[in-house]
C-alpha positions as CSV (number, residue, x, y, z in Angstrom):
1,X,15.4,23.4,22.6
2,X,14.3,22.2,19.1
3,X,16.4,20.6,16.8
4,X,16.5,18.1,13.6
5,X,17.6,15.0,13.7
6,X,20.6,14.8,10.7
7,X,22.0,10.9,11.7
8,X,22.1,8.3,13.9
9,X,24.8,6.0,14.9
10,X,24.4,3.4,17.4
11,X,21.4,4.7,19.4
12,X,23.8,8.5,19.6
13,X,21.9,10.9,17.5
14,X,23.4,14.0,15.9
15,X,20.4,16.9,16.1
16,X,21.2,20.4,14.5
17,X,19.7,23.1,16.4
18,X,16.7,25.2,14.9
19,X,16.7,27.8,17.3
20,X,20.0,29.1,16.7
21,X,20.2,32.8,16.2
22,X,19.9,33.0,12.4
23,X,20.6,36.5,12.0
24,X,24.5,35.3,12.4
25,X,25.9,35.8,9.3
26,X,28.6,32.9,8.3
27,X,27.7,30.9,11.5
28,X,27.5,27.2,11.2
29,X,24.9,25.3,12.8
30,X,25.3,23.9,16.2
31,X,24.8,20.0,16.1
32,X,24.8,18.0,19.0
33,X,25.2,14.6,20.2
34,X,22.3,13.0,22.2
35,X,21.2,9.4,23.4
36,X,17.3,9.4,24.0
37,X,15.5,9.3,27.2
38,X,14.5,5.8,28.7
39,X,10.6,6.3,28.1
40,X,10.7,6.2,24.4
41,X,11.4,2.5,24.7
42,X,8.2,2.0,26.9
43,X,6.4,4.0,24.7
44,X,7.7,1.7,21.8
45,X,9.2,4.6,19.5
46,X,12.6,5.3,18.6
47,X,14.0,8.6,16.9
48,X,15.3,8.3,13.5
49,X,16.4,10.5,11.5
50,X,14.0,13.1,10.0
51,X,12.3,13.8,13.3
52,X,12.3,17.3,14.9
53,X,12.7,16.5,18.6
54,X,13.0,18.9,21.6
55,X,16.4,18.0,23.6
56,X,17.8,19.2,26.6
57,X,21.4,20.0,26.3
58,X,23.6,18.6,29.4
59,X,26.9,19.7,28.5
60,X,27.2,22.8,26.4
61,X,31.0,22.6,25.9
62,X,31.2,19.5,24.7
63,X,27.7,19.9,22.8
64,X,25.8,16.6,24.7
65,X,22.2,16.4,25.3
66,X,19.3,14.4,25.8
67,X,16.1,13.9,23.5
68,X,13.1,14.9,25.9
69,X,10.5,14.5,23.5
70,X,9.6,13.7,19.6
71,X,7.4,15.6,17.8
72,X,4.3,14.6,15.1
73,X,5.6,12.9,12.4
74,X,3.9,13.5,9.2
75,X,5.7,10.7,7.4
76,X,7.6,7.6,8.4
77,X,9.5,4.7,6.5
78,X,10.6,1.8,7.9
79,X,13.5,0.9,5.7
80,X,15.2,3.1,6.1
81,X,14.4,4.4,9.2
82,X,13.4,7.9,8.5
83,X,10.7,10.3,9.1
84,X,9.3,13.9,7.4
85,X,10.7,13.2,3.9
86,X,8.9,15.3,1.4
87,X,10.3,14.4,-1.6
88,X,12.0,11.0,-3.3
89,X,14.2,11.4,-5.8
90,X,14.7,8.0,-7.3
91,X,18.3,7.5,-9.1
92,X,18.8,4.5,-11.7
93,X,21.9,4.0,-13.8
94,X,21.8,3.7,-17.7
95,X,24.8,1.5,-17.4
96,X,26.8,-0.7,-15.2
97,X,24.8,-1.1,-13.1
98,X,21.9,-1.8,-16.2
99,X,18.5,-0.1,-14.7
100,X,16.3,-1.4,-12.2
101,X,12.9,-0.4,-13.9
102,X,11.2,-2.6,-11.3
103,X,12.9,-1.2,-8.6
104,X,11.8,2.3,-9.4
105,X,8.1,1.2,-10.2
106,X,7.8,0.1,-6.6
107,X,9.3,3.5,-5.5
108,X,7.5,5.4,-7.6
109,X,4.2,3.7,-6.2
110,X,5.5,4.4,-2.7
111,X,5.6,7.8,-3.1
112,X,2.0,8.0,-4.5
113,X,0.8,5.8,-1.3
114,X,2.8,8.0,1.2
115,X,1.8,11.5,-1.1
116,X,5.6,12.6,-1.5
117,X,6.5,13.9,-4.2
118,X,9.2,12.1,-6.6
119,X,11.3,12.9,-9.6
120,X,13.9,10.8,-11.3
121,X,17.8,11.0,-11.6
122,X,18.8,9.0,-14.9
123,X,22.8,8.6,-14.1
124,X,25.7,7.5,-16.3
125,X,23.8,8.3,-19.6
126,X,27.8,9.1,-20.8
127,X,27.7,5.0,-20.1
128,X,24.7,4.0,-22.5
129,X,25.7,4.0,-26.2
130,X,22.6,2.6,-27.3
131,X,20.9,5.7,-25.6
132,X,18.2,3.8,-24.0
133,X,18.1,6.3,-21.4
134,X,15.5,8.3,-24.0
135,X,13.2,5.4,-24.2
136,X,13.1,5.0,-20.4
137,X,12.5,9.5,-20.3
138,X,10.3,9.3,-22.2
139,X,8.0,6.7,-20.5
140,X,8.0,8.4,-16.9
141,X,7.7,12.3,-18.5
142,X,4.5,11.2,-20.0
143,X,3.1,10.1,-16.4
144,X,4.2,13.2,-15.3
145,X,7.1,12.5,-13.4
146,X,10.2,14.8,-13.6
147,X,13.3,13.4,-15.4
148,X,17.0,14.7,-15.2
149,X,20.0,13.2,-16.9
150,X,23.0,12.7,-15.4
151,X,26.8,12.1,-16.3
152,X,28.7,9.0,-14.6
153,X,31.9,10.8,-13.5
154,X,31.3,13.7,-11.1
155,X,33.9,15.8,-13.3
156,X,31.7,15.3,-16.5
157,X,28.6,15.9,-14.8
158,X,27.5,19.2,-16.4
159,X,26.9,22.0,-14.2
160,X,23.0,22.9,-15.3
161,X,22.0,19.3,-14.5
162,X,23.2,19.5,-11.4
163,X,21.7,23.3,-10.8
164,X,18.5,21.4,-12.4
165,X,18.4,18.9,-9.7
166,X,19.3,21.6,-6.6
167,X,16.0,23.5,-8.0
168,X,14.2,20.3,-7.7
169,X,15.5,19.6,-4.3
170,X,14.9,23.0,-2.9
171,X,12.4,23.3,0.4
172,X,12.6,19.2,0.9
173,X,13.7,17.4,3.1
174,X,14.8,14.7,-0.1
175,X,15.9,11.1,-0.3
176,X,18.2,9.8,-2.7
177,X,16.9,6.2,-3.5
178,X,18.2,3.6,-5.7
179,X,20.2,0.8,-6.0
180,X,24.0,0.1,-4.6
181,X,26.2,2.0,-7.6
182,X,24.0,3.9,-9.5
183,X,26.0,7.2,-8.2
184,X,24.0,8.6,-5.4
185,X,27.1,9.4,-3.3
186,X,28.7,10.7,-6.5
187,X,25.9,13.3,-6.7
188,X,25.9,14.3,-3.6
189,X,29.5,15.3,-4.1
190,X,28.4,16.7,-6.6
191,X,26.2,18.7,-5.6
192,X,28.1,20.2,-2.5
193,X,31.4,20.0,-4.8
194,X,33.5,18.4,-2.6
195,X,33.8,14.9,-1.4
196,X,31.1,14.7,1.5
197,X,30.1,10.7,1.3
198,X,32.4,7.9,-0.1
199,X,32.0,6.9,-3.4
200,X,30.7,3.2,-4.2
201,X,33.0,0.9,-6.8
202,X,31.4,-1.4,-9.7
203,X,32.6,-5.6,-9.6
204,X,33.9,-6.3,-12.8
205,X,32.4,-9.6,-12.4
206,X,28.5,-9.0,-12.2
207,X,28.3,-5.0,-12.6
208,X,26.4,-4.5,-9.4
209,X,27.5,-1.9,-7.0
210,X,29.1,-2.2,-3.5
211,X,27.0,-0.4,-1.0
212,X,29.6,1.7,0.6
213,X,26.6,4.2,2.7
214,X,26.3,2.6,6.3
215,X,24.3,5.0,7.8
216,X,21.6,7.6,7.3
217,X,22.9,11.3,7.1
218,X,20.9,14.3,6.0
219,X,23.1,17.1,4.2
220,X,22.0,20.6,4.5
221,X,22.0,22.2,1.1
222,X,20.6,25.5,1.9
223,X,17.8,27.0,4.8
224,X,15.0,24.3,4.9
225,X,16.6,21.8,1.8
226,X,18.2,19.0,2.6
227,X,19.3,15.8,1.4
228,X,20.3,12.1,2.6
229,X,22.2,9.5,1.2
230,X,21.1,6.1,2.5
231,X,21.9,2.4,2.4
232,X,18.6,0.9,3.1
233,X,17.0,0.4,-0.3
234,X,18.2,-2.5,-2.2
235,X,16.1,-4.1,-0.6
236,X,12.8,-2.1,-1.2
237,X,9.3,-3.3,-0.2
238,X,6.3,-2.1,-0.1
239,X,4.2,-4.4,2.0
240,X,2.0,-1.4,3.1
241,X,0.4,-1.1,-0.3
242,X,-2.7,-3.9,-0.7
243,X,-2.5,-5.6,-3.6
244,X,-5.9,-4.9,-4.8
245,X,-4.9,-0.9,-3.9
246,X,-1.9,-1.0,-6.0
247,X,-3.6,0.3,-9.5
248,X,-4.3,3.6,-7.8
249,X,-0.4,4.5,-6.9
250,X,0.5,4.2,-10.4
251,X,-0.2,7.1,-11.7
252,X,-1.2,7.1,-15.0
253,X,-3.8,4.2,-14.5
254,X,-6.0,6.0,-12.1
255,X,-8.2,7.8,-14.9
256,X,-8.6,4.2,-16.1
257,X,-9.2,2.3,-13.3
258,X,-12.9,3.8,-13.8
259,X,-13.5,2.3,-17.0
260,X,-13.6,-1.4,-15.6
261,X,-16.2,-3.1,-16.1
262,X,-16.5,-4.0,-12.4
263,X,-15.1,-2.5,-9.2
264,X,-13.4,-5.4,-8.1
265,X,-11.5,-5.3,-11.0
266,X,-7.6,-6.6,-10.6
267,X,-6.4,-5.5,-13.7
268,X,-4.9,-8.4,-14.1
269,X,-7.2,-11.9,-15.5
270,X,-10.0,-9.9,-16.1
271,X,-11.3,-8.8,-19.6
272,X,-13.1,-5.7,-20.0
273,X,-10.6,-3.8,-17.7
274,X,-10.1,0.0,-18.5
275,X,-6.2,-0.4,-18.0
276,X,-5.8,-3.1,-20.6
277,X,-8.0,-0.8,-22.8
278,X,-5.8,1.8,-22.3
279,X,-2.6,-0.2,-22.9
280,X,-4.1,-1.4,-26.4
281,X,-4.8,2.6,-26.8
282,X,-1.0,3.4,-26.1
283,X,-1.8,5.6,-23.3
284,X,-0.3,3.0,-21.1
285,X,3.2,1.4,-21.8
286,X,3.1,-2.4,-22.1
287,X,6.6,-2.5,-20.1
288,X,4.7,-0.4,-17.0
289,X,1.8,-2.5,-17.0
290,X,4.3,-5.9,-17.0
291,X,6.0,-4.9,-13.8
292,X,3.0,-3.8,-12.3
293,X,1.9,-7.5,-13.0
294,X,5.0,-8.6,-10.8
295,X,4.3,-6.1,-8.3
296,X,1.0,-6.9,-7.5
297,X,2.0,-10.8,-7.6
298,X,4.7,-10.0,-4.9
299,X,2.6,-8.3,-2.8
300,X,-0.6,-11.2,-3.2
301,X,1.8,-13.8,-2.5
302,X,3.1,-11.3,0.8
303,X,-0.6,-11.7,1.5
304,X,-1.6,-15.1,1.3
305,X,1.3,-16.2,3.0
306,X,0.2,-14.0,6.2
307,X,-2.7,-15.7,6.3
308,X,-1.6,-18.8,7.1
């Protein structure tokens, strides 16, 4: 049989079954529980979740099986484990916490090395009285990357953002990536309107968010869409990007990057780069170009240290 993997536990993985008979009106999926077999370790590969699997089942009653085989994966993260995402959707609070611009420039440039697709969730906008949230909009709408605004408290959350961000999510197997407290199990409850995942609190004392997501789950939305909720990226890295490779996952300095004076080009000490040109030209914002300055530090540094 064929299934999805929808979360993992302790080695016991919870597949949905794809071959059930969809012509079933009202039927709900059957999921069942299965450890792997013993030659994935010898092989060195370990299902996560993401990865559509054939299983055998060994107790139909009690839904048991075992994972026979995994198939192709046309995408895999390490951290979180997960494979055959499609799409990102990166969520960053206005407020409480204050937003992790850096954080979502290294996700955004994720998504361009692994060629998902991405859009961005700007949460708790009811939180920022300043309305910085507009400045930050503004920024990644003229890359081209789709932004949708967000209320803090799932009752104020207006009901076209969230049928905004369902039409986004639709045929994906999506992501919800951000920091601890931003709101991304608040959306999801959102979104299903009812209380599927546990809801994260604020500390008074620093305004960073308590990670309250333990494990990797995908939510089915609808036929082919779902969603997870996961608690692996506050601590995002992007090791897998070269430094001198980095220019080319931000998007809006790749029609630049020609205009260097040499190929080589960091875009970082030298002169006659095209991105700086550009930045003096307003085509490129300042603040983008400064945390890609930290990002590609990060990743040098990652470097040099391996060599040694």
């Amino acid at each position: 049989m064929q299934g999805l993997i929808i979360e993992n536990i302790a080695n016991l993985y919870k597949i949905e079954n794809r071959e059930q008979d969809k012509n079933k009106k009202n039927s709900t999926k059957e999921v069942y529980e299965a450890y792997a077999r013993g030659k994935f370790k010898k092989e060195e590969i370990t299902p996560v979740v993401g990865d559509f699997v054939e299983f055998e089942v060994t107790d139909e009653k009690n839904k048991k099986a075992v994972i026979t085989q995994i198939e192709e994966r046309k995408v895999y993260i390490k951290r979180p484990k997960m494979a055959n995402i499609t799409q990102l959707v990166l969520v960053v609070s206005s407020k409480d916490p204050k937003p992790d611009l850096l954080m979502l420039d290294k996700q955004l440039a994720f998504s361009e090395f692994l060629d998902l697709k991405a859009c961005i969730v700007l949460n708790k906008i009811d939180l920022d009285d300043e309305k910085e949230f507009k400045s930050i909009k503004e920024i990644y709408e003229k890359i081209g990357y789709e932004v949708i605004e967000t209320q803090a408290n799932k009752k104020d959350i207006e009901e076209d953002s969230i049928e905004k961000l369902i039409k986004t999510l639709k045929g994906n197997i999506n992501v919800l990536a951000g920091n601890s407290g931003v709101g991304k199990s608040t959306l999801i409850n959102a979104i299903f309107k009812k209380e599927l995942t546990q809801e994260g609190e604020i500390s008074n004392r620093n305004k960073r968010g308590k990670n309250t997501t333990t494990s990797t789950k995908l939510y089915e939305i609808e036929e082919n869409t779902y969603i997870a909720d996961t608690p692996g990226f506050s601590t995002f890295s992007i090791e897998e990007i070269p430094s001198n490779k980095l220019a080319e996952y931000f998007k809006e300095f790749r029609n630049e990057i020609q205009n260097c004076e040499f190929a080589s080009c960091t875009h970082i000490k030298e002169e006659n780069c095209g991105i700086k040109q550009a930045i003096r030209e307003e085509k490129i914002s300042q603040d983008r170009y400064d945390r890609f300055c930290k990002i590609y530090e990060e990743l040098k540094q990652k470097e040099d240290r391996k060599k040694w």
